[in-house]
N, C-alpha and C positions, 0 to 999 in steps of 0.2 A: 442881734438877729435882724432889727429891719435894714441894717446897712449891708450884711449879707445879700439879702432880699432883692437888695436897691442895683448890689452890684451885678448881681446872677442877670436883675433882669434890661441893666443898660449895656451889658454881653451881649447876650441874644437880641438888642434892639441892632448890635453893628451887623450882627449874623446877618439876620432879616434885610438888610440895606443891602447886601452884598450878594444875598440871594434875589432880590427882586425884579433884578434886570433877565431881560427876557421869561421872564418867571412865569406862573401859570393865571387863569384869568383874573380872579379875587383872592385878595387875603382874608380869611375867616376867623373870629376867636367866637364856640362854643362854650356856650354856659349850661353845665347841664350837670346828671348826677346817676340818674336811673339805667333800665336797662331800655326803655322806649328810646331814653335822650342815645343811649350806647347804638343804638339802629340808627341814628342820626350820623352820630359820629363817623359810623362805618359808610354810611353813604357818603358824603363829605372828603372825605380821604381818600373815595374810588373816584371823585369827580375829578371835572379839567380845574375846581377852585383847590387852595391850600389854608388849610388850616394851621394859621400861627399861633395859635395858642387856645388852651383848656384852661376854663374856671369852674373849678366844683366847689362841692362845700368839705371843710374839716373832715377827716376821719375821724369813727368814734368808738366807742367799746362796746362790744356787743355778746349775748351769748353766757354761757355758764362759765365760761374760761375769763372772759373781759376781752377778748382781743379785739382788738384793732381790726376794723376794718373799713378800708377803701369802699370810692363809691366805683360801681363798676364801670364809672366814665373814666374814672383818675386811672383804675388799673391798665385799663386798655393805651388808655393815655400814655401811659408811662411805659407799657411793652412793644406803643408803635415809636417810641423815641419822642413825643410831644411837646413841646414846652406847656408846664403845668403848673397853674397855681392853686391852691387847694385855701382856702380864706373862708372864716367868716360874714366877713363884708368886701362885696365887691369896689363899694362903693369911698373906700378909705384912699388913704396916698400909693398904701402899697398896689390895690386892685386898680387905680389909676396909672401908676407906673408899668404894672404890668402888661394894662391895655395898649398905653402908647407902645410900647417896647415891641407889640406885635403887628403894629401898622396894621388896623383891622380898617377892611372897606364894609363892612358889615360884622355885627355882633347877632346870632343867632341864640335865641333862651327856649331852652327846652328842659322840663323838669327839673326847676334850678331849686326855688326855692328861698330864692332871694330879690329883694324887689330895686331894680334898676334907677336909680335917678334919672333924671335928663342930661344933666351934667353928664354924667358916664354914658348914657347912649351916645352921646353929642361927640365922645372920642371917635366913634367910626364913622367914617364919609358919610355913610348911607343911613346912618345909626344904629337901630336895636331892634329886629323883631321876636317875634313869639313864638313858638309851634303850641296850637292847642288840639285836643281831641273830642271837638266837638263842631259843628256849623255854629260859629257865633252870631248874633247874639243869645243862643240857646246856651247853657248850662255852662255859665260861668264856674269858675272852682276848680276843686281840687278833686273833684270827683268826676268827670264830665262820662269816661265810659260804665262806671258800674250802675251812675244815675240814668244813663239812656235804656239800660236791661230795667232796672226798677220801674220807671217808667212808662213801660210798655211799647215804645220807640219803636217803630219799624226802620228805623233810617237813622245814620248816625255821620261825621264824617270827622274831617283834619282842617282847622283855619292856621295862615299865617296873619299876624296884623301887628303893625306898629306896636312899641310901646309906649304908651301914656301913662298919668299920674294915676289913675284909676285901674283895680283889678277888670281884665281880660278886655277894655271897653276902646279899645285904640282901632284906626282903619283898618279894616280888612285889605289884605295885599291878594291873596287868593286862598279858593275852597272848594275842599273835592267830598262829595258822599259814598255813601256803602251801604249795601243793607246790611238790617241786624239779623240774624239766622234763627228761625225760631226755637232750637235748643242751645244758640252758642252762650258758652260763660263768658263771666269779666274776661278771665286770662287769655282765652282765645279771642275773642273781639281786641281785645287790645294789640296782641300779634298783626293782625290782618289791617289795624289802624295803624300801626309802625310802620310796616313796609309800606303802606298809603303813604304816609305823611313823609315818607326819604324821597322820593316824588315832587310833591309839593313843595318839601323846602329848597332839592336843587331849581326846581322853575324858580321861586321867588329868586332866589338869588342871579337866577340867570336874565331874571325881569331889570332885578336891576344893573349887569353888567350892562343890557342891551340900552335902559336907558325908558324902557317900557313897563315901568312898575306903576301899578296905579291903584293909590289905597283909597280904598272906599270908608264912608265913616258908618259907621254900625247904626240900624235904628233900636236905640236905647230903649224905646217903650215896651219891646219886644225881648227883654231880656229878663234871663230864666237863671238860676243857680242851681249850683250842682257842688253842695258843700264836704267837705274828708267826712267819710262814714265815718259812726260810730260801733261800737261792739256791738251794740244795741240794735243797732239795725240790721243786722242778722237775725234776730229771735223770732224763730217761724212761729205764728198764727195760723192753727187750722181751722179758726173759723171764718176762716175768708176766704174767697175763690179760689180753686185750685189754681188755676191761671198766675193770679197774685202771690201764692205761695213757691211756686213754679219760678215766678220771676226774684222773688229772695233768692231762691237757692242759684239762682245760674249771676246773679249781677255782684253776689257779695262772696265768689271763686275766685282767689283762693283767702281773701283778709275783706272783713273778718271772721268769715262762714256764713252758713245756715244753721243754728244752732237750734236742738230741740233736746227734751226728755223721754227719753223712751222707758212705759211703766209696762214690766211684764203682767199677764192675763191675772196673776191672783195677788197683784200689788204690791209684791213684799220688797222689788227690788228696783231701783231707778238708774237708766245710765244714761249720762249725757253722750252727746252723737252732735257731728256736723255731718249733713246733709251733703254731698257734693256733686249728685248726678243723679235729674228724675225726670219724669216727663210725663204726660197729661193722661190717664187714662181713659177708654171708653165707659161710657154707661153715667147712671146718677146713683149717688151714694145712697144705702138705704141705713147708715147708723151714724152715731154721735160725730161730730168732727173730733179728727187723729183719732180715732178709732180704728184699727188695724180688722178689715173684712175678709171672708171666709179665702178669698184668691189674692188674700196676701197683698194689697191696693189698700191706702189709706185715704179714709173719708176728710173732707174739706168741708168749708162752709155751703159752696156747692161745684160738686164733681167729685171725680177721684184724681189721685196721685198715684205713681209709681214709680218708688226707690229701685235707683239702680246702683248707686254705690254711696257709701257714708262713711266715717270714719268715729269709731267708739273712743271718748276721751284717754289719751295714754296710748292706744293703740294704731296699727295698719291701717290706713286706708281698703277696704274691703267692698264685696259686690253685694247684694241684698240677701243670694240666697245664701252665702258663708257665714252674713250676720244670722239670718233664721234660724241656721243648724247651729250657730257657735254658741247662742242665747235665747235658743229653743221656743224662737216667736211662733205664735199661734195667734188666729183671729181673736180678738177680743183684749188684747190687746194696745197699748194707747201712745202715740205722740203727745206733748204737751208743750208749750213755750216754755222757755227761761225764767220766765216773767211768773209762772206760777205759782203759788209757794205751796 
């Protein structure tokens, strides 16, 4: 297998040689996996640079069937005709043969998921940067947009920066902001970050065909993390501000919810719900928190809330008032966290 490998990819290094001349501005090899890094890609392939090659990670089984499945970098990859490696480790003989084989003037890493040596940046001219979704030094991680909505964030953005030996901590090459919308969820903030960041990454690259790239070093003191949620941090709390509740349910759309227990008025029956669309209501609450009041608004620590759509475990995604009719909610009523027993 790895002499297969070996051969496939000193094939494509003669392609590439012969394609080169008069060729287009940069040669690119993408590392990425997700459907943010997929927005990359697609921007990448409509620019004046070319992309010679995709590194994703292994496909793996997924699902009640086990299938197999690609990352939607690799499939795209492989439907625009891409040279593709799908590995492990970038950082082995094979992902080093496959780097040189693509003459990269730059390596772009966007939702990869695998941590680059210097050694392997140090194949492409220019070496390795990053795409993150956030203004670095803020919210290093794996988490950077659901933690800006948790957070309370009015302002969120896209950094490109070097790679160094340290998680997200390398010069900033450049960084653009956004605001955060006061009812947008994760899923949409991150849409509106994507096509930001297809933006940013052609300028970097074009910073450095010109020769004009200029990486600033991060001030470190000033750095915040933003670590992979857990399930857990979904489990709504209503004895705390509506605001704060508010902000669960939109930052942890669609993984890994807003989860709560909804107990009917005369106790007999509990059903778990994900939360997936509410918004702040008027006035100040005059009963327990999750307490379900007379207009159908549920009390908070302090404020109200107002479900607009939630999804009953096993079931549809549904609006508030098909749940009221379908499970005969009436005030009085109760949400309760996960955490309850």
């Amino acid at each position: 297998m790895f002499c297969k490998k070996m051969s496939s990819i000193l094939l494509f290094a003669c392609e590439m040689s012969e394609k080169r001349e008069n060729g287009p501005t940069m040669n690119i090899v993408l590392c990425g996996s997700g459907t943010f890094a997929l927005e990359i890609l697609k921007a990448l392939m409509a620019s004046d640079h070319e992309v010679t090659g995709v590194v994703t990670p292994v496909a793996h089984r997924a699902g009640r069937g086990r299938r197999v499945r690609h990352t939607p970098v690799e499939d795209a990859a492989l439907k625009a005709g891409l040279h593709v490696l799908a590995c492990e480790d970038i950082n082995d003989d094979v992902g080093h043969a496959f780097l040189r084989s693509c003459n990269p003037e730059s390596i772009c890493v966007v939702e990869f998921g695998q941590f680059l040596k210097q050694d392997t940046c140090q194949i492409a001219t220019h070496g390795a940067f990053n795409l993150h979704a956030s203004i670095l030094p803020e919210l290093r991680g794996a988490g950077p947009i659901q933690w800006s909505i948790l957070r309370g964030d009015e302002r969120t953005g896209v950094t490109t920066f070097e790679l160094v030996d340290k998680m997200d901590a390398g010069p900033i090459l450049r960084a653009e902001e956004l605001p955060i919308g006061p009812e947008e969820r994760a899923s949409e903030l991150r849409e509106r970050l994507a096509e930001l960041a297809c933006g940013v990454v052609i300028d970097t690259l074009n910073d450095y065909e010109s020769g004009h790239a200029n990486a600033v070093e991060q001030d470190q003191d000033h750095a915040t993390f933003a670590p992979m949620l857990k399930k857990s941090d979904g489990w709504l709390d209503f004895t705390q501000p509506a605001e704060d509740v508010l902000r669960v349910i939109r930052g942890t759309y669609p993984w890994p919810g807003a989860h709560a227990k909804y107990i009917c008025c005369e106790g007999k029956k509990t059903i778990d719900v994900a939360i997936t669309r509410a918004r702040l209501a008027e006035g100040i609450a005059d009963v327990p928190p999750g307490e379900i009041e007379p207009g159908l608004t549920i009390a908070t620590g302090r404020g109200r809330l107002e479900i607009l759509e939630l999804k009953p475990a096993g079931k549809r995604e549904m609006d508030w008032k098909a749940f009221c009719n379908g499970y005969r909610v009436l005030h009085g009523g109760k949400f309760q966290s996960p955490s309850t027993s």
